[in-house]
N, C-alpha and C positions, 0 to 999 in steps of 0.2 A: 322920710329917711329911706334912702333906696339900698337896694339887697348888698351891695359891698359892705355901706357904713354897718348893718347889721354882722356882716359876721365878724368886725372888730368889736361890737357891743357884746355878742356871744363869749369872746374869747374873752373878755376882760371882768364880764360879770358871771361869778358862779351862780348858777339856779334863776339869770335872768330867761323869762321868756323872749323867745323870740317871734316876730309877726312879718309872714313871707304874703308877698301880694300873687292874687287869682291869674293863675295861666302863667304863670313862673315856673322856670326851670332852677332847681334846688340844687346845689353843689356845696355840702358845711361835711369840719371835722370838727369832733373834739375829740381831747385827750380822756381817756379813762382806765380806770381799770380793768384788768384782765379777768375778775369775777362782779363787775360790776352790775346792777339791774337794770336790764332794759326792756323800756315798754313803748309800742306803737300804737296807733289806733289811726286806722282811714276810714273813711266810711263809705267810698266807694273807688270800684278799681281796682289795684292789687299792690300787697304789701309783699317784696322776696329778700327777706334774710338770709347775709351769706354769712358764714364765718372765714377769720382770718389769723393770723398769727401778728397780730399789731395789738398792741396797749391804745388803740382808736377805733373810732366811730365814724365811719363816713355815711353822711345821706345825700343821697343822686336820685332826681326823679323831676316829672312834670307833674303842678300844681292844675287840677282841674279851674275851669272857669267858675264857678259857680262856691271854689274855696273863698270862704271868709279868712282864714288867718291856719298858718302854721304856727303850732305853740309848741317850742325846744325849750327843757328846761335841762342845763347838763351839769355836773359835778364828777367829781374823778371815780364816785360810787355810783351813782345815779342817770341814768339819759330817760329823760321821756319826752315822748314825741306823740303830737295829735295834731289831725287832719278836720280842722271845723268849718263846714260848709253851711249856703245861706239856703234858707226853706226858700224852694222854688215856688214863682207868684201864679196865680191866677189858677189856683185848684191842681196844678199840675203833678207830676212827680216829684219827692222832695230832692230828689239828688239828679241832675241834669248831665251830668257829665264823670269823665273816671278821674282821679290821679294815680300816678305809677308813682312806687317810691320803689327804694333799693339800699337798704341796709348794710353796711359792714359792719361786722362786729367783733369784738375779742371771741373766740371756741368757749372760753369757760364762763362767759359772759350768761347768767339766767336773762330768759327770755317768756314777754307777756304779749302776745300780738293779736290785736280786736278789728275784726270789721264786719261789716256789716252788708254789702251787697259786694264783696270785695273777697279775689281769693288771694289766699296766704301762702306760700312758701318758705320753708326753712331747710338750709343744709348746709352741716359740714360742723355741727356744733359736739362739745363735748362737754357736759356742764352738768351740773345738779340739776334745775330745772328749767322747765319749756311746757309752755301754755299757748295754745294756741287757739280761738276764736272767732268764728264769721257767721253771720246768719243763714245770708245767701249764696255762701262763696263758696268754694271746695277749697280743703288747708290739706297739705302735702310737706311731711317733717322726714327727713330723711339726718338723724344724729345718734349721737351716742348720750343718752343721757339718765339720771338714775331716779328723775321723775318724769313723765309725761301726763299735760292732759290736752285730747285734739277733741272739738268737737264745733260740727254744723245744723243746723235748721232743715236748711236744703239743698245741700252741698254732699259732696263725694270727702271721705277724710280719711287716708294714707300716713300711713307711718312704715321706716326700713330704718334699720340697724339694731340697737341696743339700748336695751332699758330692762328694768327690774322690777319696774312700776308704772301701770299703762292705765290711763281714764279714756275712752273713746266713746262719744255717742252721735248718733246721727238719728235725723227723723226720718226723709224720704230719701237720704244718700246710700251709698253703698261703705262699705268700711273692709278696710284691707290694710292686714298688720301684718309684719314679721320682721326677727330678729328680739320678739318681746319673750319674757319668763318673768319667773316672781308674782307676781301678783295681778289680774286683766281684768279688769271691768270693761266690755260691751256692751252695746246697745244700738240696736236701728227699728225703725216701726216699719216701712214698706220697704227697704232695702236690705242686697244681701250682705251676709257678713263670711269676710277669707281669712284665715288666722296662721300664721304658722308660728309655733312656740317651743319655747325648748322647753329647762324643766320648769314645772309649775308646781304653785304653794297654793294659792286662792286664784279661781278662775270663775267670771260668771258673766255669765253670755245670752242674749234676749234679744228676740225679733217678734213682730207683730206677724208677718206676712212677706217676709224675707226669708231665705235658706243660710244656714250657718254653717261651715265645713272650717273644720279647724284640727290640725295635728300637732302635736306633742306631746310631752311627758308631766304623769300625775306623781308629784314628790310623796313621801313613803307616810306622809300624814297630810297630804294636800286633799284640796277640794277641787272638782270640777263639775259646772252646774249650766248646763246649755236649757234653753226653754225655746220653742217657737207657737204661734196658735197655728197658724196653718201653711208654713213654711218647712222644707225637710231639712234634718240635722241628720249630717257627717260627723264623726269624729275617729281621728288614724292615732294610734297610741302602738308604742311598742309593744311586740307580740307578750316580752315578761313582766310587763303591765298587771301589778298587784294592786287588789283592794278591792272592793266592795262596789258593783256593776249595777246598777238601775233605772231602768226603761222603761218609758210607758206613753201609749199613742193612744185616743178613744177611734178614730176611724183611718188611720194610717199604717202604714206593711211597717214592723221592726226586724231588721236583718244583723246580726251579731255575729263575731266572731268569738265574744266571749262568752260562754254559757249559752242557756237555748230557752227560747220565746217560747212565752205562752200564750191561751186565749182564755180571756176574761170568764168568770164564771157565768157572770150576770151581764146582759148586755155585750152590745159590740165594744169591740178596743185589744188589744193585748200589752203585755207587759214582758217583764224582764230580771229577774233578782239571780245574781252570779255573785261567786265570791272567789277571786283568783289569790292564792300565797297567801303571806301573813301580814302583808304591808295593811295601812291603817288607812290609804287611801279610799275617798269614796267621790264617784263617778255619776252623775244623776243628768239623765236626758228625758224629754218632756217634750211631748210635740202635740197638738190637739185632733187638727185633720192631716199632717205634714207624715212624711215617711221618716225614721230615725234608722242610723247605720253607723254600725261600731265595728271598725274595721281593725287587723293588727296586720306591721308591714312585716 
């Protein structure tokens, strides 16, 4: 069956798979909804998700050599898409070559996109949620959305715009947010971490051996909880920044604008305990050999 006859098979069977042949250039729509669920998976190459103002799905892209089959499964609630490639012979690399795809999608469309040596793009979406996933790939989300979760292996992972609710971890990548508030979970082990947020509710941020600088605002019962082992933390908070201040380094300089540093009784390290106004916030930074810096703008 060759690629025309399939996308009459497409179109006429809901939730059929579809099977596109290796080194094909891909050009399919379907119809769906405008909060419909959509999920990608390539495994190598790159996956870039656009949003659009259409009640459609378009996918455009070249099909690596080394692809076994495209599997489309679409319904007016539902599109999933995956990219199955054949284990490369003779001890080699299992994945030989890239495919490029290129997604259109409905804005309020939720979005699941996985790959594996493969990086990710998303932008222009406005939707409940968006998940994004690669091993090896850097994922780059640029939406409006009131969940996120972005995260890599060994990849770089970018998020711009809005959200309320932000999952970001990376291993030896760098991590770089803003436009996020509500609620931040970071994480990186040798890469640094750049935040910029507005107000915050629950905030908790951890690096191995990465520096973390991140500015915004701690809500009048929120938490904010920065850790690094031997990486230096930043953190810029308005000057009328209330609540409950504490710092502490074993062999690193703490520099504050709130309240004033001391040195450990026992032992190298100093510390930090301030209490600014009556707000209920509490502020906790933690660094082991790294420098911490609590600055107000």
């Amino acid at each position: 069956m060759n690629i025309q006859r399939l996308k009459w098979t497409v179109a006429l069977l809901a939730l059929a798979p579809m099977t596109a042949m290796a080194g094909q250039s891909v050009d399919e729509s379907w119809d769906i909804n405008a909060d419909a669920a959509v999920s990608i998976e390539n495994v190598a190459g790159e996956i870039v998700i656009q949003a659009w103002n259409r009640s459609e799905a378009q996918l455009t892209g070249e099909l690596g050599d080394s692809v076994e089959e495209l599997e489309v499964e679409a319904s007016k609630t539902r599109l999933q898409i995956s990219v199955r490639n054949r284990n490369a012979r003779n001890g080699h690399n299992r994945y030989t070559d890239n495919t490029e795809l290129r997604l259109m999608v409905p804005k309020g469309a939720s979005i699941d996109a996985e790959g594996v040596s493969a990086d990710i793009s998303i932008s222009g979406m406005d939707n409940e949620k968006l998940s994004a996933t690669s091993v090896s790939g850097n994922v780059e989300v640029e939406a409006e959305s009131a969940w996120v979760s972005i995260e890599s292996v060994s990849g770089n992972i970018g998020f711009e715009g809005k959200t309320g609710r932000i999952t970001a971890e990376s291993v030896s990548g760098d991590v770089e947010l803003s436009g996020i508030a509500g609620e931040i979970s970071a994480s990186t082990v040798s890469g640094d971490m750049e935040l910029e947020a507005g107000l915050v509710d629950s905030a908790k941020l951890e690096t191995v051996s990465g520096d973390i600088t991140m500015s915004g605002e701690v809500s009048a019962s929120g938490r904010l909880s920065a850790e690094s082992m031997s990486g230096d933390v930043t953190v810029l908070l308005p000057a009328g920044q209330s609540g409950l201040f504490k710092a502490q380094s074993f062999s690193g300089r703490i520099s504050s604008d709130f309240g004033s540093v001391e040195e450990a009784d026992r032992g190298p390290g100093s510390y930090l305990k301030y209490r600014s106004g009556k707000g209920g916030a509490e502020i906790r930074i933690e660094s082991f050999s790294g420098s911490i810096t609590l600055e107000h703008d």
